[in-house]
C-alpha positions, 0 to 999 in steps of 0.5 A, spaced: 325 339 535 321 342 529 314 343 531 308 340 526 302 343 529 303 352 531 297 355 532 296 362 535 290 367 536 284 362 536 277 365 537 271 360 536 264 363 538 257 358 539 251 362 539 249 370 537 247 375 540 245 374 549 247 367 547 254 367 544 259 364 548 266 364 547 269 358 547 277 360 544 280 367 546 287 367 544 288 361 545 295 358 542 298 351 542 304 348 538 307 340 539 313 338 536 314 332 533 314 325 537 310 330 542 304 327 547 301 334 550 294 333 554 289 339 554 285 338 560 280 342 562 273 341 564 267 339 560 264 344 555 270 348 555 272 347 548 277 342 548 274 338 542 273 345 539 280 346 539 281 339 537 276 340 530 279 347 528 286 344 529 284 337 524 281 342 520 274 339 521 271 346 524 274 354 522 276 358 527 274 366 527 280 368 527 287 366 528 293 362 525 293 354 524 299 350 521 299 342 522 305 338 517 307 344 514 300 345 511 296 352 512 289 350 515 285 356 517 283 359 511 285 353 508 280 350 500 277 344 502 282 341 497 287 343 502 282 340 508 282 334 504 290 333 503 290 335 511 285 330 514 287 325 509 295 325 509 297 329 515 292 328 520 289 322 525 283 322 528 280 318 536 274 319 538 271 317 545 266 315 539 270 309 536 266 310 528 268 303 527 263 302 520 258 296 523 258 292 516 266 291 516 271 287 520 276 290 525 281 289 519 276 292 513 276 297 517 283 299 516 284 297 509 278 302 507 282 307 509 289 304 507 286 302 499 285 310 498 291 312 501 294 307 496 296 310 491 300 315 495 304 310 497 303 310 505 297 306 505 297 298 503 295 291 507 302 290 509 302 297 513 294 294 516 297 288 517 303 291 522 298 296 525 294 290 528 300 285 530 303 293 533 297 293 537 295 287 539 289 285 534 291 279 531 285 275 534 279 280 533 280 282 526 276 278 523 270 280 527 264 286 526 265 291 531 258 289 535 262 283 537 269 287 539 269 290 546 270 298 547 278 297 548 278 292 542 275 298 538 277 304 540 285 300 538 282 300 532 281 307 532 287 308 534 290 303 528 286 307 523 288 314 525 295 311 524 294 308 516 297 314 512 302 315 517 299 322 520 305 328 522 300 329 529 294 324 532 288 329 534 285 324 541 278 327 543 276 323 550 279 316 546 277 313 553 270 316 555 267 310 554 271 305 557 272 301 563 278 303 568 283 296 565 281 298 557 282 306 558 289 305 561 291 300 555 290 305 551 292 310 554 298 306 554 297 305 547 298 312 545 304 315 549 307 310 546 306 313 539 312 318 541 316 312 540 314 311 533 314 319 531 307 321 530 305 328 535 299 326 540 295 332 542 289 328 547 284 333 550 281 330 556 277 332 563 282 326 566 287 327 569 289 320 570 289 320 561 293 327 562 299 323 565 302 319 559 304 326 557 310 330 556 306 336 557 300 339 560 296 345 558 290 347 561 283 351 557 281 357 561 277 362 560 279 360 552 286 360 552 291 355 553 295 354 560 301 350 564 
């Protein structure tokens, strides 16, 4: 299978001097496509760290990234931009739904700007919503949604350009045991429908949906 994220020789270090603390040492991770990979490790060991270098919102020290056909360490903004925008869906254990709009306008937001592209149009909204079973909380403000209901409508949105890989850091931190499992079950089977999950979690229960489990130790990726 082809693989659409390879990364090798990630170093990423916090602070200077006595205080600096290498969070990456040489890690390396590839996925292949229709692949769900867990990172799990403990808190503060610099899962989301990985996650944000591999989704390009963060820049490694050193170190090779390739996502979606696409060079990201050392990479313009330009190209960050065309990475987050086309290749890459983000989850977060906050669900950064925008208050002021509906569950389905927080969707056709993103859809309206991928338009032009062809990937993103209201139709697309409109199966990810029935797909993820939000027909009846669409039309509401995210205040009135429960955890579950907005972090599936996380999911939807990270889905609208059709990402090559979907990047989940802790999707089910905030939720209770019954929603967590809903979407976890929701992200497993992204695999169905051809998009790489990489989920970085300190669960082990969330790590089970995937085909694979690496563990962060001492800044490098291990079975």
């Amino acid at each position: 299978m082809v693989n659409v994220v390879t990364a090798s020789g990630l170093v990423k270090t916090f602070g200077t001097g006595r205080a600096a603390r290498r969070v990456l040492d040489g890690a390396a991770i590839e996925v292949a496509a229709g692949e769900v990979v867990a990172v799990h490790g403990r808190s503060g060991s610099g899962k989301s760290t990985l996650l944000h270098l591999l989704g390009g919102l963060d820049r490694a020290e050193a170190g090779r990234i390739e996502v979606g056909g696409l060079r990201v360490d050392g990479a313009k903004e330009r190209t960050l931009d065309e990475l987050r925008r086309h290749h890459v869906g983000f989850v977060f254990q906050f669900f950064h739904l925008i208050p002021e709009l509906t569950g389905a306008e927080n969707l056709l937001l993103p859809a309206r700007l991928l338009n032009g592209d062809g990937k993103g149009s209201p139709e697309r909204v409109r199966a990810l919503i029935e797909r993820l079973g939000l027909e009846g909380a669409a039309e509401r403000l995210p205040h009135t949604l429960s955890g579950g209901e907005q972090q599936r409508f996380a999911i939807a949105r990270a889905l609208v350009g059709d990402p090559a890989v979907v990047l989940a850091d802790e999707p089910t931190g905030n939720l209770d045991s019954e929603a967590a499992r809903t979407v976890l079950g929701l992200l497993g089977g992204l695999r169905e429908h051809g998009p790489a999950v990489v989920l970085v979690t300190h669960e082990r229960e969330a790590a089970r949906i995937a085909d694979r489990v690496l563990h962060l130790r001492e800044g490098r990726l291990v079975p």
